[in-house]
Each structure stands twice: as structure tokens, then as C-alpha cells.
CHARMM-style PDB file with segment names, atoms N, HN, CA, C and O in Angstrom:
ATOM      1  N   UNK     1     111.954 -41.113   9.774  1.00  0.00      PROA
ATOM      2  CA  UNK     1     112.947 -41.063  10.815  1.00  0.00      PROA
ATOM      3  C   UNK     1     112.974 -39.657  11.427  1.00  0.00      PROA
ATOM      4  O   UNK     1     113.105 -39.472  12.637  1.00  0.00      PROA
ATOM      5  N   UNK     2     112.823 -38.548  10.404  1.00  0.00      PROA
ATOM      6  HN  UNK     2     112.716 -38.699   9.421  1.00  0.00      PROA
ATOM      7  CA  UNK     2     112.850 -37.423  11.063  1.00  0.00      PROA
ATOM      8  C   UNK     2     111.694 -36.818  11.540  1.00  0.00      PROA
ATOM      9  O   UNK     2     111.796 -35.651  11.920  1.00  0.00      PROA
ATOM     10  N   UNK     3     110.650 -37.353  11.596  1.00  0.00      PROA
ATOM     11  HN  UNK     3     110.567 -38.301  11.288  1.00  0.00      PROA
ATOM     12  CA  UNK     3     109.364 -37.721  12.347  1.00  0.00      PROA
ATOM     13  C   UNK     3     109.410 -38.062  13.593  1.00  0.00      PROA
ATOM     14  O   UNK     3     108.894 -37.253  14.363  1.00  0.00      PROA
ATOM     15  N   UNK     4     109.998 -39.285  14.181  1.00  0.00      PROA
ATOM     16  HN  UNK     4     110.418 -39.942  13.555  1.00  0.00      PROA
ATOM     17  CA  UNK     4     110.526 -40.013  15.197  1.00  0.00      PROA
ATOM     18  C   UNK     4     110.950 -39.251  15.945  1.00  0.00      PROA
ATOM     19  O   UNK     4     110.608 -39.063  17.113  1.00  0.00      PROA
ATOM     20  N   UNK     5     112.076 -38.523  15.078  1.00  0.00      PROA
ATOM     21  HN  UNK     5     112.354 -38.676  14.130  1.00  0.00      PROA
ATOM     22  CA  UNK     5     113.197 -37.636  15.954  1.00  0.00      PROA
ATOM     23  C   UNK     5     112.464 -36.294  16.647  1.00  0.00      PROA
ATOM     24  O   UNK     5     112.722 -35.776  17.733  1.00  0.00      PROA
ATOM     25  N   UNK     6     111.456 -35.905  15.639  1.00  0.00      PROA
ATOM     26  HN  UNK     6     111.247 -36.326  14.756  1.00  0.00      PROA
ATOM     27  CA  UNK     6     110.877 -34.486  16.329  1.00  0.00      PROA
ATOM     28  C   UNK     6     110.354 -34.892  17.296  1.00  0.00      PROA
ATOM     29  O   UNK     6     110.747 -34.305  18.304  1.00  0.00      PROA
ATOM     30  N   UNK     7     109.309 -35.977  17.550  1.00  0.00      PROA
ATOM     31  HN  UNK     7     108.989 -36.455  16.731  1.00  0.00      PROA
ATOM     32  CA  UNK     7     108.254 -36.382  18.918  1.00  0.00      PROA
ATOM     33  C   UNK     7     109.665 -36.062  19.685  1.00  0.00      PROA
ATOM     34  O   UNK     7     109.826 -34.928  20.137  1.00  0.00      PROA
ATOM     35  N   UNK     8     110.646 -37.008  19.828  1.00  0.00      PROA
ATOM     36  HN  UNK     8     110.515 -37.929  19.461  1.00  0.00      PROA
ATOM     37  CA  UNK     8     111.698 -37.429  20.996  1.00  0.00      PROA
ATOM     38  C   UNK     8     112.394 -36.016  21.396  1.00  0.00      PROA
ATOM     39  O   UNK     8     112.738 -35.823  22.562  1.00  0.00      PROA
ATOM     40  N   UNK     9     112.499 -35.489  20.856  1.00  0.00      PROA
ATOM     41  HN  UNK     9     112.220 -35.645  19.908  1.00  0.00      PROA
ATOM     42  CA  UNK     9     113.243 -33.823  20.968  1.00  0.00      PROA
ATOM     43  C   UNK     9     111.900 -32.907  21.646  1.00  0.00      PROA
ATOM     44  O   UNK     9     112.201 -31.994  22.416  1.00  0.00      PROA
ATOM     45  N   UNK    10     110.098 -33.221  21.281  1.00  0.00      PROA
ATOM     46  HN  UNK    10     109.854 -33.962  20.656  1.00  0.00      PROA
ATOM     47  CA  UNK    10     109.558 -32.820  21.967  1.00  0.00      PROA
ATOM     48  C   UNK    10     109.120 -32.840  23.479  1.00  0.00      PROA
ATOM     49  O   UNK    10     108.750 -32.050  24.348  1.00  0.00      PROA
ATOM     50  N   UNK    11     109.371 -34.207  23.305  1.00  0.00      PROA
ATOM     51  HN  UNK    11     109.671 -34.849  22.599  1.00  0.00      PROA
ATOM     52  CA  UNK    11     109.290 -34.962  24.639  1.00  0.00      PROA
ATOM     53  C   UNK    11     109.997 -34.764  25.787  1.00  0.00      PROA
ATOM     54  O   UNK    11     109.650 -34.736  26.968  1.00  0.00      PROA
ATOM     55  N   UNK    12     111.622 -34.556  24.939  1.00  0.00      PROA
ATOM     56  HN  UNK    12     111.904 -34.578  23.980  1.00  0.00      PROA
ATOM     57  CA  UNK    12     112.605 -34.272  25.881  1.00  0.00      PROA
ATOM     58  C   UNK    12     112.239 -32.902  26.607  1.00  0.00      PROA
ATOM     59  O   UNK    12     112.332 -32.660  27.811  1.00  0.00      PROA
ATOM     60  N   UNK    13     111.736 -31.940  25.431  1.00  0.00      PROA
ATOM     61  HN  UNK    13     111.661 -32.137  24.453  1.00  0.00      PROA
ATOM     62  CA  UNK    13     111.499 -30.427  26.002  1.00  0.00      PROA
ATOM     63  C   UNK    13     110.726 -30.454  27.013  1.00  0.00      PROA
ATOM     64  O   UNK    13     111.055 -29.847  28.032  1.00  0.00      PROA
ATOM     65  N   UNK    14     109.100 -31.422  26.922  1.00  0.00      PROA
ATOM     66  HN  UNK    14     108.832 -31.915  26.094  1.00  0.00      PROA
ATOM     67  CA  UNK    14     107.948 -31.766  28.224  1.00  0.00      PROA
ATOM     68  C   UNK    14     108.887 -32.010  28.920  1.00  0.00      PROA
ATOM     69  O   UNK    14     109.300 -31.083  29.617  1.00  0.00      PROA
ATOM     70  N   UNK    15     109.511 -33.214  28.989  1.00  0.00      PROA
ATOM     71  HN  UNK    15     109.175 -33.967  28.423  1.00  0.00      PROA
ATOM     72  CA  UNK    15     109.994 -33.380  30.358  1.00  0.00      PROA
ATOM     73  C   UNK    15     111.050 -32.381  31.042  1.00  0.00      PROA
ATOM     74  O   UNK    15     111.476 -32.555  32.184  1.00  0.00      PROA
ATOM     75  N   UNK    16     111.397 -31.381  30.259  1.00  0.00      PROA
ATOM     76  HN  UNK    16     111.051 -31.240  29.331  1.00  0.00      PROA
ATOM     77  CA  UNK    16     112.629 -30.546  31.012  1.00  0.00      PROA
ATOM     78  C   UNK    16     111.581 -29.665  31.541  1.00  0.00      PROA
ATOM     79  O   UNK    16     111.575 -29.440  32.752  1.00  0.00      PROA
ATOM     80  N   UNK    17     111.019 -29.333  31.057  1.00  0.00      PROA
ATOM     81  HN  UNK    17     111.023 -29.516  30.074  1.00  0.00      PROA
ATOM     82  CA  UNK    17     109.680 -28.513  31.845  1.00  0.00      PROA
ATOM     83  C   UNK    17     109.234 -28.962  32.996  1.00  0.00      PROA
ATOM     84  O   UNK    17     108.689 -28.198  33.793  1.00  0.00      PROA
ATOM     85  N   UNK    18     109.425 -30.438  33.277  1.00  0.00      PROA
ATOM     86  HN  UNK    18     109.867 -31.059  32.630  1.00  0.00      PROA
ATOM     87  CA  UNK    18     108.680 -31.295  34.369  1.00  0.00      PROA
ATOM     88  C   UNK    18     109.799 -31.487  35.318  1.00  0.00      PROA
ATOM     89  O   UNK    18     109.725 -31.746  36.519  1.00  0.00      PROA
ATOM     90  N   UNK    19     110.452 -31.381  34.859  1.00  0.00      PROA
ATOM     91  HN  UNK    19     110.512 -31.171  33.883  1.00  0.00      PROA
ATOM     92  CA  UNK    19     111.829 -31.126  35.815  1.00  0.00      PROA
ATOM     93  C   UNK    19     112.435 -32.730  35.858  1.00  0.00      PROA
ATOM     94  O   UNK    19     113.190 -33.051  36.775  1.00  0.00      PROA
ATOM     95  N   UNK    20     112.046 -33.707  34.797  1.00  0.00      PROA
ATOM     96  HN  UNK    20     111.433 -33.446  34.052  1.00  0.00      PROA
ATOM     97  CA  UNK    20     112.105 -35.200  34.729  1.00  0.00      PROA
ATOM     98  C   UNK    20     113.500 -35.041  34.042  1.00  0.00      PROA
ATOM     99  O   UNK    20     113.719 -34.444  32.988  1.00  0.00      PROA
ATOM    100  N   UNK    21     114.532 -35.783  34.952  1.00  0.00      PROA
ATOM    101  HN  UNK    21     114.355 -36.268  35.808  1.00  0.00      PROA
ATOM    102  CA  UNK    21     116.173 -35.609  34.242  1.00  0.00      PROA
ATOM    103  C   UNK    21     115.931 -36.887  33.170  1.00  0.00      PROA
ATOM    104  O   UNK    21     116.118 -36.730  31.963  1.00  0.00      PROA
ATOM    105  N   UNK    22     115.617 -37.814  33.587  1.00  0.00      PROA
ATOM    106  HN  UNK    22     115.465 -37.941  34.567  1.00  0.00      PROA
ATOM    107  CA  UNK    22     115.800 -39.206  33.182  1.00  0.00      PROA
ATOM    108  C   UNK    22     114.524 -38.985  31.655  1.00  0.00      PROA
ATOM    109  O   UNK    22     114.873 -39.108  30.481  1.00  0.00      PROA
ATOM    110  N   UNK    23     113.676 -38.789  31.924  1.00  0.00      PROA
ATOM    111  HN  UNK    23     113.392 -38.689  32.878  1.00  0.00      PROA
ATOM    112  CA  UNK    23     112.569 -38.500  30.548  1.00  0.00      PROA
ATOM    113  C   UNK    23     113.466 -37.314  29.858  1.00  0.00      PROA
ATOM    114  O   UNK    23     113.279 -37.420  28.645  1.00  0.00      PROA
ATOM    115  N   UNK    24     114.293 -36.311  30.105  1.00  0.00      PROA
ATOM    116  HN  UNK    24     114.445 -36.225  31.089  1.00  0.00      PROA
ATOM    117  CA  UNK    24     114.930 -35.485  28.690  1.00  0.00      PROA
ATOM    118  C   UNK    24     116.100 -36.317  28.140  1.00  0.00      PROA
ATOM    119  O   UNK    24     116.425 -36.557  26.978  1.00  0.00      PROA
ATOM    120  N   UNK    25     116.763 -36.774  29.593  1.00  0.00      PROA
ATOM    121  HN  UNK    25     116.499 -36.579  30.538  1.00  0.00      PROA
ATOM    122  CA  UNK    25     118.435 -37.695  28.973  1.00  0.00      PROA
ATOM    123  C   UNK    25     117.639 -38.586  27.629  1.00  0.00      PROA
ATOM    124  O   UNK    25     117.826 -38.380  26.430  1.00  0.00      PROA
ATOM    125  N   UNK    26     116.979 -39.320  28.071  1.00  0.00      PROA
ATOM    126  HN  UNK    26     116.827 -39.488  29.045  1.00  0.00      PROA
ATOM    127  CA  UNK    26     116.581 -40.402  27.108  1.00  0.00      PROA
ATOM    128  C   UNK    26     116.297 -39.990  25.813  1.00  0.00      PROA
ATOM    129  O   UNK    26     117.076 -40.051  24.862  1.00  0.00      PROA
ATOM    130  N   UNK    27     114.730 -39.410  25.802  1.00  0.00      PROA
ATOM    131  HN  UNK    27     114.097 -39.361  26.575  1.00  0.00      PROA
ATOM    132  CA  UNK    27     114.783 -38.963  24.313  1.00  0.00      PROA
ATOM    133  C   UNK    27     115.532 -37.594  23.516  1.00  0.00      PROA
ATOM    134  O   UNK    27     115.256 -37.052  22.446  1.00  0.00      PROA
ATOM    135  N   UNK    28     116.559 -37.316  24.506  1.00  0.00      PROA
ATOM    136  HN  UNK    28     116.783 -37.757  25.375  1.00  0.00      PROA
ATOM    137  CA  UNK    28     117.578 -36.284  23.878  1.00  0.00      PROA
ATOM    138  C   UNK    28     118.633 -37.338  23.082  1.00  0.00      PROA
ATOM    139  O   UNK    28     119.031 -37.186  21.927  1.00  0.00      PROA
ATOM    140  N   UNK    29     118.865 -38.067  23.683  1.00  0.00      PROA
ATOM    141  HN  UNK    29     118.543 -38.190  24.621  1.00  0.00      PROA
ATOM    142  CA  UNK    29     120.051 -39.311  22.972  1.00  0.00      PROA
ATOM    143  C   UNK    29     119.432 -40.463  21.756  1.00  0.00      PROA
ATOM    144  O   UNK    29     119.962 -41.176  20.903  1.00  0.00      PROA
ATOM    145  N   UNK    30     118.269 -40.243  22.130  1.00  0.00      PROA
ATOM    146  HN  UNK    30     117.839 -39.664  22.822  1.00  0.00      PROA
ATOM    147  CA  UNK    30     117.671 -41.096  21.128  1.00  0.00      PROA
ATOM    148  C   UNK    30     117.555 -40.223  19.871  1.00  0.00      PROA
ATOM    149  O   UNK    30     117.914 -40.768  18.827  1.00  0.00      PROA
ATOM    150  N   UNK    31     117.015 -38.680  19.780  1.00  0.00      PROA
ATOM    151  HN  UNK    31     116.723 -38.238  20.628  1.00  0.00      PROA
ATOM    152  CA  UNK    31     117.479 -38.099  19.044  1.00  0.00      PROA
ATOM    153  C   UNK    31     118.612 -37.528  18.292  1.00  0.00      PROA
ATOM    154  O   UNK    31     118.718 -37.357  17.077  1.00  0.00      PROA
ATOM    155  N   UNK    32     119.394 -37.279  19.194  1.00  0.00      PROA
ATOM    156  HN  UNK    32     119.308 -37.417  20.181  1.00  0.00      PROA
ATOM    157  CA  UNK    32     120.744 -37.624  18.993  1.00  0.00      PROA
ATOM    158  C   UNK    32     121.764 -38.967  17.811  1.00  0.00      PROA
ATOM    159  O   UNK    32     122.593 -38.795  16.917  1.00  0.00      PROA
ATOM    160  N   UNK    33     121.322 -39.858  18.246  1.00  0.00      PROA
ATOM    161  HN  UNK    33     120.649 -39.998  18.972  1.00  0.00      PROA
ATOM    162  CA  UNK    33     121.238 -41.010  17.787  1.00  0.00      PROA
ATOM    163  C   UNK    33     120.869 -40.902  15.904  1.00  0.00      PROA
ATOM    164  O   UNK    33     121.568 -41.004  14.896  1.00  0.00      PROA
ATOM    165  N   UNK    34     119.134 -40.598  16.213  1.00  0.00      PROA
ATOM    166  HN  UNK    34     118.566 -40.515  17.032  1.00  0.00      PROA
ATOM    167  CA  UNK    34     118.752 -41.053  14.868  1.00  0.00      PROA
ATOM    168  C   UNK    34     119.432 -39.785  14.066  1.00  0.00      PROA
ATOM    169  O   UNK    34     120.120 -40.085  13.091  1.00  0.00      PROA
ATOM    170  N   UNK    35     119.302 -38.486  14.379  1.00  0.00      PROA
ATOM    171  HN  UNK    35     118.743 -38.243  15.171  1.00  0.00      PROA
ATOM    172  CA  UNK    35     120.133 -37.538  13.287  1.00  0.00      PROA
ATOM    173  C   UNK    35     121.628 -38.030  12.984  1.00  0.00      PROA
ATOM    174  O   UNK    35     122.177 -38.131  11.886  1.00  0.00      PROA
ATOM    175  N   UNK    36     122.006 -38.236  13.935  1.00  0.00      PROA
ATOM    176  HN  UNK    36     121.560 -38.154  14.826  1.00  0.00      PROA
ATOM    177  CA  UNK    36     123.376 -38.877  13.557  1.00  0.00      PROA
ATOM    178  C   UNK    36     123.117 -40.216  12.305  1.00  0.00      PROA
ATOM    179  O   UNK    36     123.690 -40.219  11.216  1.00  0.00      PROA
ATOM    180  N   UNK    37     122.337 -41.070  12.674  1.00  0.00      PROA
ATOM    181  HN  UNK    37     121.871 -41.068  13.559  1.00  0.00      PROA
ATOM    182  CA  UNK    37     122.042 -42.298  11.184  1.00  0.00      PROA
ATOM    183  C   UNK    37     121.668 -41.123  10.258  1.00  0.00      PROA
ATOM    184  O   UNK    37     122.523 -40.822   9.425  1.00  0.00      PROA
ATOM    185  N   UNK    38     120.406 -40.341  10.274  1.00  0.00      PROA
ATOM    186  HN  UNK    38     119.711 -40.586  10.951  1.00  0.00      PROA
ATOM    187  CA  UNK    38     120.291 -40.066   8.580  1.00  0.00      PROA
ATOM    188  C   UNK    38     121.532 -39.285   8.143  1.00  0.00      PROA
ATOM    189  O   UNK    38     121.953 -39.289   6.987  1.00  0.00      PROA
ATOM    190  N   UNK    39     122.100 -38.594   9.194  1.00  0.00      PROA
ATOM    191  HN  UNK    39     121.758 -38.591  10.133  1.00  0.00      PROA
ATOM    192  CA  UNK    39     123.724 -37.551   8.381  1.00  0.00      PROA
ATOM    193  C   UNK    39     124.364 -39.062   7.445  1.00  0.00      PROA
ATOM    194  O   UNK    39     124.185 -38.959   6.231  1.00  0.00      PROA
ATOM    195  N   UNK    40     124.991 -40.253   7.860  1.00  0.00      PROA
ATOM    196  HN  UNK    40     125.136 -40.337   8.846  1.00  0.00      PROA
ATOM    197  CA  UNK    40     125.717 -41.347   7.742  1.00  0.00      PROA
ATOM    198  C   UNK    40     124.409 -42.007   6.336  1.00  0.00      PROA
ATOM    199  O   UNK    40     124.987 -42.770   5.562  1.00  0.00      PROA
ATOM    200  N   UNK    41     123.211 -41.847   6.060  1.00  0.00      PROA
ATOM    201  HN  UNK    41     122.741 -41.228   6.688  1.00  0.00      PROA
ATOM    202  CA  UNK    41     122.376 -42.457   5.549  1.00  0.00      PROA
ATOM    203  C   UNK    41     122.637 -41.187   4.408  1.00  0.00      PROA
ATOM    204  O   UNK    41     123.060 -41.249   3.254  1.00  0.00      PROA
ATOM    205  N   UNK    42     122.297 -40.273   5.054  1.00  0.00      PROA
ATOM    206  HN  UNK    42     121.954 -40.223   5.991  1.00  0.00      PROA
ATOM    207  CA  UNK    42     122.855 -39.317   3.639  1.00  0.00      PROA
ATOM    208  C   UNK    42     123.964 -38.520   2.533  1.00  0.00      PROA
ATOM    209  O   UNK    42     123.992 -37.709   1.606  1.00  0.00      PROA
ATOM    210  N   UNK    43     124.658 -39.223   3.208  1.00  0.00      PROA
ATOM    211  HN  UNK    43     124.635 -39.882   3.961  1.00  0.00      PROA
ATOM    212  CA  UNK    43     126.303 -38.983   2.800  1.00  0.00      PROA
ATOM    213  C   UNK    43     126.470 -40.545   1.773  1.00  0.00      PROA
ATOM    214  O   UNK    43     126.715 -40.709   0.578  1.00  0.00      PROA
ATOM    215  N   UNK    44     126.236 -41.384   2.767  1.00  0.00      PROA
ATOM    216  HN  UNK    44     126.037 -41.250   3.738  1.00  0.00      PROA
ATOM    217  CA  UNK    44     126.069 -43.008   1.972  1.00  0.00      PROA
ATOM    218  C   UNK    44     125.130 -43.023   0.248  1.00  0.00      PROA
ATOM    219  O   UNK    44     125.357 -43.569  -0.832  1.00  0.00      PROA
ATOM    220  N   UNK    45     124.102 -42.163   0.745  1.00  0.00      PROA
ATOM    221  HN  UNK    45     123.918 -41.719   1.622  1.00  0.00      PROA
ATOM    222  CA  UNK    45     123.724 -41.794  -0.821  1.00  0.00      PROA
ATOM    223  C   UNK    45     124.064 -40.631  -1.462  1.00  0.00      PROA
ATOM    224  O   UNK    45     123.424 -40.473  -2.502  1.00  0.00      PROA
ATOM    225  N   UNK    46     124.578 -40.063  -1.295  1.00  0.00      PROA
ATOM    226  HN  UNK    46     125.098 -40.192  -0.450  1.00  0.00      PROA
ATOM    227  CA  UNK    46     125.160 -39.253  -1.784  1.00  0.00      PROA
ATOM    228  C   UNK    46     126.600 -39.680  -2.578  1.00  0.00      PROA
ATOM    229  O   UNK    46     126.770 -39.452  -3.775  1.00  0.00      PROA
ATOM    230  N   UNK    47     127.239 -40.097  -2.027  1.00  0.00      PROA
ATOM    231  HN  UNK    47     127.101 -40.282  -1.054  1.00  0.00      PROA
ATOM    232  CA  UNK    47     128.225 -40.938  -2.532  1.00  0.00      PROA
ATOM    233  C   UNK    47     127.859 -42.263  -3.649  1.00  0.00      PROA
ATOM    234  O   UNK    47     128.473 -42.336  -4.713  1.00  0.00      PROA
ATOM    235  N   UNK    48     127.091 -42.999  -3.375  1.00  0.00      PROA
ATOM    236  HN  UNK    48     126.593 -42.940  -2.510  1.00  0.00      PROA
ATOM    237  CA  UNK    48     126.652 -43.687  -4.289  1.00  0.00      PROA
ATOM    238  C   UNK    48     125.857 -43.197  -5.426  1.00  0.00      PROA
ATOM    239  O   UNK    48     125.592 -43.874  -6.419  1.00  0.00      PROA
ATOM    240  N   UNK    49     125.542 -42.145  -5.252  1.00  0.00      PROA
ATOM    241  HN  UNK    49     125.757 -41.594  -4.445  1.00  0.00      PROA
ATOM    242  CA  UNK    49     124.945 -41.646  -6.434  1.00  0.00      PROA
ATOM    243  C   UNK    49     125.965 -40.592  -7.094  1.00  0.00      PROA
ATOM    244  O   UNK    49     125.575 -40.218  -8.200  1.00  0.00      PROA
ATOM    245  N   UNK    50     127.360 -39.944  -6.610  1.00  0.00      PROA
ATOM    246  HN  UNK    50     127.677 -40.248  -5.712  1.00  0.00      PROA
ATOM    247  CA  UNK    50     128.392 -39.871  -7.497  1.00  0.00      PROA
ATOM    248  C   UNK    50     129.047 -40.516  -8.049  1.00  0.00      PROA
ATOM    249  O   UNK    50     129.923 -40.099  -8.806  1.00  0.00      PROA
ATOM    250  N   UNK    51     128.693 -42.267  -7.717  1.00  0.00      PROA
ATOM    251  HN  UNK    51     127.981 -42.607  -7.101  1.00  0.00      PROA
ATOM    252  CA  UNK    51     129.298 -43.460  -8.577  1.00  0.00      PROA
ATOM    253  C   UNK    51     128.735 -43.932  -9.602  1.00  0.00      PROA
ATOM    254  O   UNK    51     129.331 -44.687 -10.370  1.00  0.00      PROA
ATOM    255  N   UNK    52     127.281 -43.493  -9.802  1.00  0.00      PROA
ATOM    256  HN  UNK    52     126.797 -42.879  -9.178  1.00  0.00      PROA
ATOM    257  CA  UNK    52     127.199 -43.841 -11.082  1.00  0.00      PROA
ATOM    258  C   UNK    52     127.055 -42.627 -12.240  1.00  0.00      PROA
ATOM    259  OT1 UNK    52     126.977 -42.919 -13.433  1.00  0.00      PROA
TER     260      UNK     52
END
């Protein structure tokens, strides 16, 4: 996932370079997005693994 996220954060950077609004919005939010799941993915185990 945090694979995913670097291309999309790179991409976003190409396109701000290219002056493309619509190519950074996108994979800025998509990155956005997936860091936000693993924070929620890693708290979720984290917690479950202070339950047992």
C-alpha cells in the first residue's frame, strides 16, 4: 500500500511540474486516502494486539 502511495505522490509532483491541476488533485487524494487506511489499519492492530 505504501508502494501505491509513493508512485501517486510522484505522479502528483510530474504533474505539478506540468502544470496538470486535474493529474496532481487526483493522485494527491488518492494518496491522501490510502495513508489515511494504513494510520486506521495500524492502530486496528495495534489495538488488537494489546488484547491479547
Amino acid at each position: 500500500m505504501a508502494i501505491f502511495g509513493a508512485v501517486n505522490i510522484f505522479y502528483a509532483i510530474y504533474s505539478l511540474t506540468q502544470r496538470d491541476t486535474v493529474g496532481t488533485i487526483i493522485p494527491t487524494i488518492t494518496f491522501l486516502v490510502l495513508m489515511y487506511s494504513a494510520a486506521i489499519l495500524d492502530e486496528k492492530a495495534e489495538e488488537a494486539s494489546r488484547q491479547l
